[in-house]
Steps between C-alpha positions, in 0.01 A plus 500: 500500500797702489424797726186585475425250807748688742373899415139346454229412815355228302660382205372199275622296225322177351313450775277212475351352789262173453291300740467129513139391552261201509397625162843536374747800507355930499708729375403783696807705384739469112788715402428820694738704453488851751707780696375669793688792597528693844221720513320353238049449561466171301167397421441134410144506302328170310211278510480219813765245488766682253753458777498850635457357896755223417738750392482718816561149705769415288666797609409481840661126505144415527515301206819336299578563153547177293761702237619805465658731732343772772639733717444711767712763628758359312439177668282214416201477649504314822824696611291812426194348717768404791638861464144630571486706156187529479136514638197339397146630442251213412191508375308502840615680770557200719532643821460295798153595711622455857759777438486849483613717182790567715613139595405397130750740360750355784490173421787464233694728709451270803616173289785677408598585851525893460474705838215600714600890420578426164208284413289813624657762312479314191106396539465906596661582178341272263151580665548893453588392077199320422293769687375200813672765777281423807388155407770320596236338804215473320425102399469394077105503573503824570641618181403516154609285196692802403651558808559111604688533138708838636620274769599206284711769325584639765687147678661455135682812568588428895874407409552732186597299243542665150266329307154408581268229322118533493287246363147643423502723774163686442340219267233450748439850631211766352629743242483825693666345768766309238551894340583625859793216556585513135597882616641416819713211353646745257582754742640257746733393167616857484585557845699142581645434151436141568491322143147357464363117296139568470271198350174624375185361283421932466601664203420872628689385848811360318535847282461694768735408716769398298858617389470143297205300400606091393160289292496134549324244312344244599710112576729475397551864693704729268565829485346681180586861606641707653400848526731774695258763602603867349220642810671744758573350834249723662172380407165628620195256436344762209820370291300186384310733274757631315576402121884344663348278749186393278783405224710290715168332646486401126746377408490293852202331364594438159797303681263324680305378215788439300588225767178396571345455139150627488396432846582816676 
């Protein structure tokens, strides 16, 4: 890979990844081919089962690439995952109901065995960037989806690693409230610099938050496009009606149907 995989956050080459099964093998991923660089808002957009998830896991050591290479920080992927280089978002908020926001948020810090003082400097920081201040006692049933999902963020970002992975994030949330963290995931991107692998099924979500959008087709999962966004960083929500964003949404689809035949 040369080296793009020691300047890059993510870098893949060939990367297949199959799965043996009763009903004989999936390829879930084939040739994919990508650089991620620091800084970078990658959105990973295509129909169910194009490998978008798989590819986030792969990364996260998750999952185990069956050729090809991967790396991570410059190092493969389960020396990134032992060097705690990144968080993870999934796709429900998965926070445990008999603790508060507060000891949710804790939790990875307490399997890691950071301090007492540290411990609750960092859950007061991460609480005061995904706008929870004065929550951190409040239980998971006390919150909103969108809030429950704040926190989720919010414990991916307890030990500051660079690069944060979100599978679906908002996939299950209303669209007003989706908008608002759209925002607040954007602005939280600007203030941390934290380089950010999105998965999405949303066209309008992947273009708006992007600095690069990848399309995936369906098994075997490939990579038709890739789009590098030409939007300023600083993005209100009106931006989706402008001719730029409405254009890239385009050509987002007609990736989409070019890997998915007729059917999207």
């Amino acid at each position: 890979m040369g080296d793009a995989s020691l300047s890059s956050v993510i870098a893949a080459s060939d990367l297949s990844l199959t799965f043996q099964t009763g009903d004989g093998p999936v390829h879930a991923l084939k040739d994919v081919n990508l650089t991620v660089d620091k800084g970078d808002f990658v959105s990973f957009i295509g129909p169910s089962g194009c490998g978008k998830t798989t590819f986030l896991r792969a990364i996260a050591a998750l999952e185990h690439p069956t050729s090809g290479t991967l790396s991570v920080n410059g190092m493969s992927a389960d020396e990134a995952r032992k060097a705690r280089a990144y968080g993870y978002v999934f796709q429900a908020a998965g926070l445990y109901p008999w603790r508060t926001i507060g000891g949710n948020i804790r939790l990875p810090l307490e399997i890691m065995g950071f301090s007492r003082s540290d411990m609750d400097d960092r859950v007061k920081n991460v609480l005061e960037l995904v706008e929870l201040a004065g929550f951190e006692k409040k239980y998971p049933w006390q919150l909103s989806g969108g809030m429950q999902q704040r926190a989720s963020i919010a414990r991916a970002l307890t030990f500051d690693a660079d690069l944060l992975l979100m599978d679906e994030p908002f996939g299950a949330l209303d669209e007003i409230v989706r908008d608002r963290l759209n925002e607040e995931l954007l602005s939280l991107w600007a203030r941390t610099q934290k380089t950010i692998a999105f998965v999405t099924h949303s066209i309008p979500e992947a273009v708006y938050l992007s600095t690069k959008i990848v399309v995936m087709s369906p098994r075997p999962g490939r990579i038709t496009d890739v789009i590098e966004s030409p939007l300023p960083r600083e993005r209100p929500l009106d931006i989706r009606d402008t001719p730029e964003f409405i254009e890239i949404a385009h050509r987002v689809r007609d990736g989409l149907r070019a890997g998915h035949g007729d059917e999207v």
